[in-house]
DOLUM-692617 format. One record per residue: x, y, z of N, C-alpha, C in turn; residue in three letters. Coordinates in steps of 0.001 Angstrom, whole numbers, plus 500000, padded with zeros to 6 digits. Layout:
N
XYZXYZXYZala ...
This chain:
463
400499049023896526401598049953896747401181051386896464unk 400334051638895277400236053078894757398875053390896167unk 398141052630896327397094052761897757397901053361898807unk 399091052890899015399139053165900240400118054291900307unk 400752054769899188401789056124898894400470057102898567unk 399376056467898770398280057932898476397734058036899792unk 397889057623901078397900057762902290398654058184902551unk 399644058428902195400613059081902881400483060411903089unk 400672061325904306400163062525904912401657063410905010unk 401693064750904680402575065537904635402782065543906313unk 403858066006906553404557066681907875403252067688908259unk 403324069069907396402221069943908313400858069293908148unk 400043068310907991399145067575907654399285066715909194unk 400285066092909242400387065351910683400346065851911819unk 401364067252911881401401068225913225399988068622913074unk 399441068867912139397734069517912862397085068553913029unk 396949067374912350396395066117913347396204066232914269unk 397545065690914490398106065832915913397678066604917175unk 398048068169916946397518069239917403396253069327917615unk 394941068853916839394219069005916910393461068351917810unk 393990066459917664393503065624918541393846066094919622unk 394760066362919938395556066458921102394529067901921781unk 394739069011921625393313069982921722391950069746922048unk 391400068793920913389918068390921575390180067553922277unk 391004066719923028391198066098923752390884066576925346unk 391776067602925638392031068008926378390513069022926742unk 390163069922925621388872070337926206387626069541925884unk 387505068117925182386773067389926065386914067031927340unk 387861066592928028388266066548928880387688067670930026unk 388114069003929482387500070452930109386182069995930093unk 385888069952929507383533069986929089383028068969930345unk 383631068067930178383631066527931274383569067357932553unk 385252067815932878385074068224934538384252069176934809unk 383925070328933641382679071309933935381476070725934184unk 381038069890933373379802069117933626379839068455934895unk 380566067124934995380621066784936774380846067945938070unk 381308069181937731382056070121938690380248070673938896unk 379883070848937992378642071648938106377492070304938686unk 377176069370938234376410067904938849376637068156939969unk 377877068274940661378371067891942210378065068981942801unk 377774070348942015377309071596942892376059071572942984unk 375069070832942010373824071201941970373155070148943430unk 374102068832943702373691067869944634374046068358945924unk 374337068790946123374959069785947123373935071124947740unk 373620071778946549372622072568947118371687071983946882unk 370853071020946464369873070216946950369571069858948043unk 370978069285948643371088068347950043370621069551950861unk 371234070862950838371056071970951707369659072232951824unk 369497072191950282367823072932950272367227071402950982unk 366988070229950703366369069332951817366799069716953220unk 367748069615953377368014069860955217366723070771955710unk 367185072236954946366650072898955226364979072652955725unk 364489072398954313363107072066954400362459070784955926unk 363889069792955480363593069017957067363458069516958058unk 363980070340958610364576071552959716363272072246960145unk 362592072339958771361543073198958823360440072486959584unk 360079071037958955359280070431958793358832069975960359unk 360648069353961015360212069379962243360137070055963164unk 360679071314963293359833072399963740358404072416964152unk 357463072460962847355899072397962889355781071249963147unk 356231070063963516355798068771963713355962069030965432unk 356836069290965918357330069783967409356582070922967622unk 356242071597967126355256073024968076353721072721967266unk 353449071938966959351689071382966649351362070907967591unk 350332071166967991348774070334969202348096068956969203unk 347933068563967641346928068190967053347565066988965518unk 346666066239965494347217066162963951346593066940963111unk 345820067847963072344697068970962220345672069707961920unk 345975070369963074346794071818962867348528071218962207unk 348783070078962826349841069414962253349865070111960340unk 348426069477959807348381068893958526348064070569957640unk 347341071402958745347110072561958112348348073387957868unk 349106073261958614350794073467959021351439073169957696unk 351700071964957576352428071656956273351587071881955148unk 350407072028955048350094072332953545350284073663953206unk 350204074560954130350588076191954056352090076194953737unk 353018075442954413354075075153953759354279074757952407unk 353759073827951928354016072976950564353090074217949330unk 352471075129950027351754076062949307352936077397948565unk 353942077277949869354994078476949819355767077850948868unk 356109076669948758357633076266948090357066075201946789unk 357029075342945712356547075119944754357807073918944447unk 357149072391944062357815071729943632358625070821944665unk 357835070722945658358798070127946852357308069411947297unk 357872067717947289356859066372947694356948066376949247unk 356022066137950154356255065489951297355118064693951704unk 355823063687952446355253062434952993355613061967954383unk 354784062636955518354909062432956886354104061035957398unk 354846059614957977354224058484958253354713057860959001unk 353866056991960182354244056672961533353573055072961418unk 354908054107961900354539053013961336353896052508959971unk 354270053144959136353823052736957617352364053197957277unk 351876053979958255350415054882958181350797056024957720unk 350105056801956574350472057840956512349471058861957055unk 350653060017957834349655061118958343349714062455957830unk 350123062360956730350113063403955501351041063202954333unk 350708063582953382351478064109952295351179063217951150unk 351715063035950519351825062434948895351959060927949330unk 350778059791948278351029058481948330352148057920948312unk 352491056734948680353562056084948915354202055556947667unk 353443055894946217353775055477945249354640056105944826unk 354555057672945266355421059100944763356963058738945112unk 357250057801945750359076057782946923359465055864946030unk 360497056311945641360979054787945242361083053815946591unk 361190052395946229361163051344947243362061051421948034unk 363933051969946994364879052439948285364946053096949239unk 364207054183948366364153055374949640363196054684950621unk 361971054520950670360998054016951331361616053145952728unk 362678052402952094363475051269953027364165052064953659unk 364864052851953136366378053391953508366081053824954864unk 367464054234955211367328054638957232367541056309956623unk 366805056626957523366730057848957849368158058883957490unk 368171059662956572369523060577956297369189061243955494unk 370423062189954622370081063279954012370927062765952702unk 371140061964952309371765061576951091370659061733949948unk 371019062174949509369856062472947960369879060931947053unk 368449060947946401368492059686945640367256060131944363unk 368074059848943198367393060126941956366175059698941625unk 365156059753941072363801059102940508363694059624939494unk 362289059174938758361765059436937852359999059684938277unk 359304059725937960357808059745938418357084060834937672unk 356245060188937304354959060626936172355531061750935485unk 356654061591935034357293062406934037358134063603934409unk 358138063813936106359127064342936545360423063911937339unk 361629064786937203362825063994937932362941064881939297unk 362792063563940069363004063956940971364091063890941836unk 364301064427942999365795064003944101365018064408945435unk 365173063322946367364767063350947468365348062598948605unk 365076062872949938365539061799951194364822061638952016unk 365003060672953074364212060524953915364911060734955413unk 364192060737956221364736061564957705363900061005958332unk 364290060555960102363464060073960870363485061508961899unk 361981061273962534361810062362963511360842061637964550unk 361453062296965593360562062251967304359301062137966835unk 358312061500967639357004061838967910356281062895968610unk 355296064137967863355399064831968662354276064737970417unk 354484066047971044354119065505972132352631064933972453unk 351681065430971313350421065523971210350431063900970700unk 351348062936969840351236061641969765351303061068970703unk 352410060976972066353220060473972957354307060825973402unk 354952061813972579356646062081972339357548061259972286unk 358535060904973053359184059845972593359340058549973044unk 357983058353974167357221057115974295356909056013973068unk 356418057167972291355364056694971060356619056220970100unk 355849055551969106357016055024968133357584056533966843unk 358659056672966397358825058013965855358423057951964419unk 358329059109963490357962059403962301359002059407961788unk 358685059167959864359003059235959220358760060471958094unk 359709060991957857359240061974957027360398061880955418unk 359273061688954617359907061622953005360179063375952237unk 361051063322951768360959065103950897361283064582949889unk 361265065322948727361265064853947697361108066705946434unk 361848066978945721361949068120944895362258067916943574unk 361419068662943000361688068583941219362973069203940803unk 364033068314939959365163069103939456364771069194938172unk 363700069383937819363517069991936072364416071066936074unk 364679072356936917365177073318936493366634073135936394unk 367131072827937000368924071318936830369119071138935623unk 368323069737935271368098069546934212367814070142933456unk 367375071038933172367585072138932008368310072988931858unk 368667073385932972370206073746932953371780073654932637unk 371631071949932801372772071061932879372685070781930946unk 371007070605930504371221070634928865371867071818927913unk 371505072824928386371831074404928236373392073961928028unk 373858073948929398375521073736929335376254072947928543unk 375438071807928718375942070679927245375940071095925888unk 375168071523925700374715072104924502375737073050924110unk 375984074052924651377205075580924812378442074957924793unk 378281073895925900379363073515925609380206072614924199unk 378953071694923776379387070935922381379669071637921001unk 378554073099921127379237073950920153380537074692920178unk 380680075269921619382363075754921952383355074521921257unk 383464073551921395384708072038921220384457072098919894unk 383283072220918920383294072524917403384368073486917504unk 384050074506917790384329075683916985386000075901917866unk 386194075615918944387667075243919628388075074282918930unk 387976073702918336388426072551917256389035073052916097unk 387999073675915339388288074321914228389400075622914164unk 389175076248914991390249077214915188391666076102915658unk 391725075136916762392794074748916903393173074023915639unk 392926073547914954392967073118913418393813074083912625unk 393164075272912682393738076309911863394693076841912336unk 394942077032913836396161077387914334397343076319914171unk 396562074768914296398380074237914104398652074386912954unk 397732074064912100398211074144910909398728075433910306unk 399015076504910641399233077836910749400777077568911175unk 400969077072912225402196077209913145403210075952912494unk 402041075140911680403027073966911379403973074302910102unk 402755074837909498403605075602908337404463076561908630unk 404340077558909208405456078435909765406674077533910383unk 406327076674911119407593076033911845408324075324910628unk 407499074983909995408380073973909126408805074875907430unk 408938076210907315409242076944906561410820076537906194unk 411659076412907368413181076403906884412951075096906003unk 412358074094906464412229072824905286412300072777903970unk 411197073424903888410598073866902457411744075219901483unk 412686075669902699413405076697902208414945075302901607unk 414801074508902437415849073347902483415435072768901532unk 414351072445901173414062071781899968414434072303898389unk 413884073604898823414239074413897349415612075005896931unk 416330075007897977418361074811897879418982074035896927unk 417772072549897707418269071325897191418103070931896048unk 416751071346895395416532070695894479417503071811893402unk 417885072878893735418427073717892681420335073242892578unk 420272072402893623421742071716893386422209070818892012unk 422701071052891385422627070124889769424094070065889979unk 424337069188888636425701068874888123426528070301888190unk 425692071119887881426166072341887135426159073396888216unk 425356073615889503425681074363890609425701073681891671unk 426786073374892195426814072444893110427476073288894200unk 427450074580894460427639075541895206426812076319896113unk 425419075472896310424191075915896774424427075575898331unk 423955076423899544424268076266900663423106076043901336unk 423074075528902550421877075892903162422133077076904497unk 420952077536904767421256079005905652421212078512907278unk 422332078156907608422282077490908900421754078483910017unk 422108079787909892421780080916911028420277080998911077unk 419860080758910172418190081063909953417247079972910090unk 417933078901910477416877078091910709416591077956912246unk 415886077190912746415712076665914252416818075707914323unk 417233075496916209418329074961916514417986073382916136unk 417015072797915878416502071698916154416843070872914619unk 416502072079913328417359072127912164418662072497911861unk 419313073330912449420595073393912393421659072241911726unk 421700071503912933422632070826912736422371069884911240unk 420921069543910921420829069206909788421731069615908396unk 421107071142908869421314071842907769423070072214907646unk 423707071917908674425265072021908534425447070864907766unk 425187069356908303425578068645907785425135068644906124unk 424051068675905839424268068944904508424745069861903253unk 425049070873904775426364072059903534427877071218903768unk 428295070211905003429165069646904562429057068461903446unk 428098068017903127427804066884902374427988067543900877unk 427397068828900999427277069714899309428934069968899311unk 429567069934900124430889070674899837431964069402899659unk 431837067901899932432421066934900208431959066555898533unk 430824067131898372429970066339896604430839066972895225unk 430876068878895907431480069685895092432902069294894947unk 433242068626895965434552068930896308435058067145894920unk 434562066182895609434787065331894581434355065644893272unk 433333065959893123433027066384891366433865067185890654unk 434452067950891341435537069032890849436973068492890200unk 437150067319891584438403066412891191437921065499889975unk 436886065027890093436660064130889339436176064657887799unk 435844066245887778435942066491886493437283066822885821unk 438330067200886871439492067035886536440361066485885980unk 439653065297886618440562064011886635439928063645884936unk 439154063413885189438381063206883296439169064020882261unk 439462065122882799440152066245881414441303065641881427unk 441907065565882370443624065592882353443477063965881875unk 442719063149882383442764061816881791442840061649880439unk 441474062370879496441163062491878401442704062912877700unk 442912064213878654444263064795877656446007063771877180unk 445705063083878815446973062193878609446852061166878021unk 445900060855877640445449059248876614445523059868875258unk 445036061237874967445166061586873405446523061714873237unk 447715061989873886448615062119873404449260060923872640unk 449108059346873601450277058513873099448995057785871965unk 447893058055871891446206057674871305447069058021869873unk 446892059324870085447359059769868675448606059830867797unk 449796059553868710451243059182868246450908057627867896unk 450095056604868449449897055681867912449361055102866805unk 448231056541866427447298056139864806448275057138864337unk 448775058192864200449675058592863124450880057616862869unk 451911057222863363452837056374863139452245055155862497unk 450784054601862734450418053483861968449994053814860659unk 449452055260860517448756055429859031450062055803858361unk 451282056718859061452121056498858287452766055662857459unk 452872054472858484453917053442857626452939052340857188unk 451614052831857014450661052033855835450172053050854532unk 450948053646854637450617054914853842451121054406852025unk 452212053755852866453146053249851693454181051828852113unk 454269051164850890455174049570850884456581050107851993unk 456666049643853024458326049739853464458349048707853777unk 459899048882853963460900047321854469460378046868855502unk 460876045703856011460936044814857483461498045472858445unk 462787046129858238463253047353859328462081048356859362unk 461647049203858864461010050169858935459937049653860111unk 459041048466859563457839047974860433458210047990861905unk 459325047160861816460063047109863090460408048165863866unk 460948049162863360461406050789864204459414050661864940unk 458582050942863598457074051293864143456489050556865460unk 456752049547864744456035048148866177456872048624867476unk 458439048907867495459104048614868875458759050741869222unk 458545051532868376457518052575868544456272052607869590unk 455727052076868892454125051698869565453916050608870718unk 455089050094870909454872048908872108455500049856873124unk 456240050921873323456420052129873933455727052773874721unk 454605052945873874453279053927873590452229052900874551unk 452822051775874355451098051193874780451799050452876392unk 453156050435876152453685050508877993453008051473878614unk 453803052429877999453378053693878869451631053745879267unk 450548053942878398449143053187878264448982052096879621unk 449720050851879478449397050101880321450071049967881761unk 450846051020881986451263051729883357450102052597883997unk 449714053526883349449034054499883622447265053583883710unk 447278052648883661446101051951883492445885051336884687unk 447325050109885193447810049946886059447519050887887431unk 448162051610887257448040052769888191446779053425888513unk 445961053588887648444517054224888052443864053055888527unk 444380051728887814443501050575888878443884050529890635unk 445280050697890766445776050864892280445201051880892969unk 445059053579892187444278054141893170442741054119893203unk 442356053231892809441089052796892789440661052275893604unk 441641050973893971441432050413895066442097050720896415unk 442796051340896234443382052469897453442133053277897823unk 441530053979896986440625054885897530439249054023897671unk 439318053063897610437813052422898250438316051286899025unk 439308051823900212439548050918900995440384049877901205unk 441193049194900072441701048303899596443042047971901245unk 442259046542901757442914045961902460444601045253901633unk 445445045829903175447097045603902359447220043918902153unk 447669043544901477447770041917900444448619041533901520unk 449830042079902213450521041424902816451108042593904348unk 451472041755905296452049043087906123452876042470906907unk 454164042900906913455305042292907589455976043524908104unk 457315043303909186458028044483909872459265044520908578unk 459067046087907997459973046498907002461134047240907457unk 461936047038907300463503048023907414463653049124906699unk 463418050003906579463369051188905139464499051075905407unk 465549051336906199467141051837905143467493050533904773unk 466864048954904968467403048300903275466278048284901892unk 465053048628902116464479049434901271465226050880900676unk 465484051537901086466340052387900850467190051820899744unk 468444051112900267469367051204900032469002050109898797unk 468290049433898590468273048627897458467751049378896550unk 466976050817896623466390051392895794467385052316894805unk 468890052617896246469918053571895642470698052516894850unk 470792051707894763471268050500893743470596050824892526unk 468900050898892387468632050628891131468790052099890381unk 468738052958891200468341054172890760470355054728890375unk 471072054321890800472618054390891125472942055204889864unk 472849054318888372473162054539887442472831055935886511unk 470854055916886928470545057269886247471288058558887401unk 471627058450888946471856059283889247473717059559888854unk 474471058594888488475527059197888190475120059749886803unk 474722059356885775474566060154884955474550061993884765unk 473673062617885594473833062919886313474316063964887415unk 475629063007887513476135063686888971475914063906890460unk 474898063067890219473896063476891193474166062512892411unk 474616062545893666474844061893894844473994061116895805unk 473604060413896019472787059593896655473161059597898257unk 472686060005899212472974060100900376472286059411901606unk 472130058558902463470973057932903273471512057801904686unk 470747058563905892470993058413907182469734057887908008unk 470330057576909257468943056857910088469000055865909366unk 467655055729910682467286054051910235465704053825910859unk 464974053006910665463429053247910977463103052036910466unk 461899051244911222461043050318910818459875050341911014unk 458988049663909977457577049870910179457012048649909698unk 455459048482909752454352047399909945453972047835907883unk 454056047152906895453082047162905945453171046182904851unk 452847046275903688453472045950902573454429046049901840unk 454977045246901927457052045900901221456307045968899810unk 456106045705898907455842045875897488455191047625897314unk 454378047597898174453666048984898070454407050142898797unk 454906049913899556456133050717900645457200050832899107unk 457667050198899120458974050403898008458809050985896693unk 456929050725896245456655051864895081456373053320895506unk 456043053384896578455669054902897224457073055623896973unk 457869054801897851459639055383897682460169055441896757unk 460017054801895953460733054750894542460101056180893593unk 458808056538893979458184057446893192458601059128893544unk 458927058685895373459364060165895569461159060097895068unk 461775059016895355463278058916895216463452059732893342unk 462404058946892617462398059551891206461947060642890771unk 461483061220891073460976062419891446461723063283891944unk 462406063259892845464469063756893342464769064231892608unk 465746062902891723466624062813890783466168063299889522unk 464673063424889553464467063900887917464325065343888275unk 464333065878889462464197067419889248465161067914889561unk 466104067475890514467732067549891440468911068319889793unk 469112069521890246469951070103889251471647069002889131unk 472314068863888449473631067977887829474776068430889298unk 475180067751889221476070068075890589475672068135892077unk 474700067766892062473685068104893537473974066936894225unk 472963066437895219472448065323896038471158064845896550unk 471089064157896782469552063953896869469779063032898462unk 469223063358899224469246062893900687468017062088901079unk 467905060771901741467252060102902404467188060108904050unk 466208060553904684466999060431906126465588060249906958unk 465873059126907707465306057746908545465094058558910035unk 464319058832910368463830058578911784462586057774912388unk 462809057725914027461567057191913875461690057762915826unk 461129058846915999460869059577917478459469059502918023unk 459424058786919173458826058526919813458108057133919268unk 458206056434918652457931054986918419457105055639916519unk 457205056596915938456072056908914848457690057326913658unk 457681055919912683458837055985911970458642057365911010unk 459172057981910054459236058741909434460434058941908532unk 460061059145907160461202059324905729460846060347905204unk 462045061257905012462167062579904432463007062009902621unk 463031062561901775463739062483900766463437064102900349unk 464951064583900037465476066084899899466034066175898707unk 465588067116897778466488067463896808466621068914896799unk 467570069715895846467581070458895855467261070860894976unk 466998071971894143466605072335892897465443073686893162unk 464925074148892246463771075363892122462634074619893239unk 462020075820893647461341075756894824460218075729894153unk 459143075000894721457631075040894198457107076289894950unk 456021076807894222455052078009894841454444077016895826unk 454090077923896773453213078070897735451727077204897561unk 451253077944896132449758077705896100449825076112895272unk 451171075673894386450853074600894401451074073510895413unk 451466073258896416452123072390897038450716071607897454unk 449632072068897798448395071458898469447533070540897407unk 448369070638895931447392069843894801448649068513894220unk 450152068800894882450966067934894262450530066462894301unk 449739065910895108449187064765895526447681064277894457unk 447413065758893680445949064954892805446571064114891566unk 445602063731890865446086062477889725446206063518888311unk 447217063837887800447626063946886535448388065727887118unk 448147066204887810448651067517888367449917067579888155unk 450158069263887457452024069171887171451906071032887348unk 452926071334887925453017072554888381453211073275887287unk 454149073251885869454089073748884636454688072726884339unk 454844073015882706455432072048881456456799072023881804unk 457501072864882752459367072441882934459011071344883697unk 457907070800884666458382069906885484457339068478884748unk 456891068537883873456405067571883110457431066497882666unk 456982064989882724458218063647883156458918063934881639unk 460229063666881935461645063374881242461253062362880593unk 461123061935879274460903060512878816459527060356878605unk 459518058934878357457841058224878320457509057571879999unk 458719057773880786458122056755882156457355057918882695unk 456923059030883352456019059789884196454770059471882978unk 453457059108884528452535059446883804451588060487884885unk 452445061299885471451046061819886165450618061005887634unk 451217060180887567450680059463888893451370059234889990unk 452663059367889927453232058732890933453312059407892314unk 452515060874892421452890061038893925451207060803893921unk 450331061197893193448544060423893729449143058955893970unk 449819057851893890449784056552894040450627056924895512unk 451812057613895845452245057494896924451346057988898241unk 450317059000898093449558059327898727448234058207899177unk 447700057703898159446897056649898744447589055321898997unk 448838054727899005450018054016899286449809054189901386unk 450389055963901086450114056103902328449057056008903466unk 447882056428902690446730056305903420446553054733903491unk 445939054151902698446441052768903371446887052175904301unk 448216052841904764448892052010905592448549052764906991unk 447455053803906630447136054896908067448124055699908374unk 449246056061907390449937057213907644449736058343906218unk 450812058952906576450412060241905426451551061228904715unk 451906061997903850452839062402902979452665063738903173unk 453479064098903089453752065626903388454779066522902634unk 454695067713902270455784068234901454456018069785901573unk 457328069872901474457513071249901434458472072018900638unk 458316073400900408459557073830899058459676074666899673unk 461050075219900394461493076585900136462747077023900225unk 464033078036900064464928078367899960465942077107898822unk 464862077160897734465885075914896777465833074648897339unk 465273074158897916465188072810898582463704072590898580unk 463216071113898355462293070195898237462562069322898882unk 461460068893900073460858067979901032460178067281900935unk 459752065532900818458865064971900896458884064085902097unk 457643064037902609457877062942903933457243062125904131unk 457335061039904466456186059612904555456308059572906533unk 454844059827907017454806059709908037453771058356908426unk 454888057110909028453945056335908809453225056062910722unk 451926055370910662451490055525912449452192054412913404unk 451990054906914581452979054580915495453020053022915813unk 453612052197916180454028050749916571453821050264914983unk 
């Protein structure tokens, strides 16, 4: 395992690889077609320069007398052109030029043409062809049987040429190598700068600054979108850590309260001998204390599993106005107390859990009545337009600000100490439980305060 994480090759390490192979690739490739481009030129003017010399040859073979003057003919020739074989022979006799050993067996065979053919011989390379020609008239002319004539030329100077080029050329692909080396790797690092700028954002993101962005304008389009998504990811991280350090304080704070009404009232009445009544006031004290405790316990277990998904236990077609109306039954008593009027119109049905539907309602209905000034009303009212049911519950009373209305839904959140719960039943939870209640069921809660009136609405989704 540790072998093979020490193979492992950085990003700009790979692009110049890459780059690089990819580079000498290509001008090997170059070196190749230069080399064949130049082979195919040098065979070429060979072929010419043979023609030529053929051209020549029979010429003086056609205006000779003699075979004398024939032979004096071509050696004055072969005197002018340095490096050029010939072998003139009629029926396999030769009547001038270089032994028959000098011309390979192909050529020797071959029919008469100008196609060039490679050798080797006593240490020179040669290229040569063979050509048939008339007899001249001093043999028979073309009575007589016709000649053969072999040519044959040294490409030493080719060949040393063609090494030259190889050579120039194998040092150029070094040194085109090395520079392309240094250029990707140049460009790789430059290209891949926003990375390394992305990296060092990131790693400076802690518990403690979790406000670090990445610079979306400044990177390449190809990073971009990366780099958005992970300023939404930093802001989705900030955004929970924030709640969730919240949620820890206000947690911490609401557990010390009934925490500590529970060890003072116990050290009290062990402080000293009291009666059987006394114990009793303490115990039915503290079993109070540890309701309240095991509500609020309750409850953080529900949005627990509300917020990680928690499939509904049961789902049947609900009636809210007899949800409703069984709720203005229980609630009947604290609202005459009171004064307070209970009012319910419409009517609406929906798809969910009646147990969880009827705590959502019950939390905003209480919530009403505990803020609803003495003499008031508190209104329920049922629609359901265009097939998407919907419940408003209205009270009247002091208007919430503005800036709180968008946090009434977090867990332990209270706008000030006047609206902090009446009693030991509020713990802080009941509109965070109606909110993930709602989500659940794929609808959603909504609220509004203004001109002395308070709005809450359960919008649940359509069919």
């Amino acid at each position: 395992m540790s072998a093979r994480r020490g193979l492992r090759l950085t990003l700009t390490a790979r692009l110049t690889l890459l780059y690089s192979a990819v580079s000498l690739a290509v001008l090997c490739g170059l070196g190749a077609l230069v080399t064949l481009a130049n082979q195919a030129h040098f065979v070429d003017l060979d072929r010419d320069y043979l023609a030529d010399k053929a051209a020549l040859v029979r010429q003086v073979v056609a205006s000779s007398t003699d075979l004398g003057e024939l032979s004096q003919r071509l050696e004055e020739l072969l005197q002018s052109h340095t490096g050029l074989y010939v072998r003139l022979e009629q029926t396999q006799q030769t009547l001038y030029g270089q032994a028959a050993e000098t011309f390979p067996a192909e050529l020797m065979s071959a029919p008469g043409s100008l196609q060039p053919t490679d050798w080797t011989w006593d240490g020179a390379m040669l290229r040569g062809a063979a050509v048939a020609l008339p007899a001249p008239p001093f043999m028979g002319g073309d009575s007589a049987p016709g000649l053969r004539l072999l040519l044959a030329m040294d490409t030493h100077h080719h060949t040393h040429f063609m090494e030259e080029l190889q050579r120039s050329l194998m040092v150029y692909l070094v040194v085109a190598a090395l520079v392309s080396g240094l250029l990707a790797w140049w460009a790789a690092r430059r290209g891949l700068a926003p990375l390394r700028d992305m990296r060092e954002r990131a790693r400076r993101v802690t518990a403690h600054q979790l406000d670090e962005r990445m610079q979306v304008s400044s990177v390449p389009v190809e990073m971009a979108e990366l780099a958005a998504e992970l300023n939404t990811m930093l802001e989705r991280l900030q955004r929970d850590f924030q709640r969730l350090s919240e949620f820890s304080s206000d947690l911490a704070h609401e557990l010390r309260t009934p925490i500590s009404n529970l060890l003072t009232q116990t050290q009290v009445t062990l402080a000293q001998q009291r009666d059987a009544p006394a114990y009793r006031d303490t115990l039915a004290s503290n079993a109070e204390e540890f309701q309240r405790l095991g509500r609020m316990v309750s409850d953080m277990l529900l949005l627990a599993k509300t917020e990680h998904g928690l499939a509904l236990p049961h789902r049947e077609s609900i009636r809210l106005r007899e949800e409703v109306q069984g709720l203005f039954d229980f609630y009947d008593v604290v609202a005459d107390d009171k004064g307070i009027s209970l009012v319910l119109e419409g009517d609406a049905t929906v798809t969910g859990d009646k147990l969880m539907l009827r705590r959502a309602i019950s939390n905003l209905l209480s919530n009403a009545i505990r803020h609803a000034p003495p003499s008031s009303r508190v209104a329920v009212r049922l629609s359901q337009t265009r097939g998407q049911p919907c419940l408003c519950v209205e009270n009247t009373g002091p208007s919430i600000a503005a800036e709180h209305l968008p946090r009434l839904f977090d867990r332990f959140y209270r706008v000030d100490k006047s609206r902090v719960h009446l009693g030991a039943e509020g713990t802080g939870l009941g509109l965070a439980i109606t909110h993930a209640i709602m989500e659940a069921h794929g609808g959603s809660v909504s609220v509004e305060s203004q001109s002395d009136k308070t709005r809450f609405c359960l919008q649940f989704p359509v069919g």
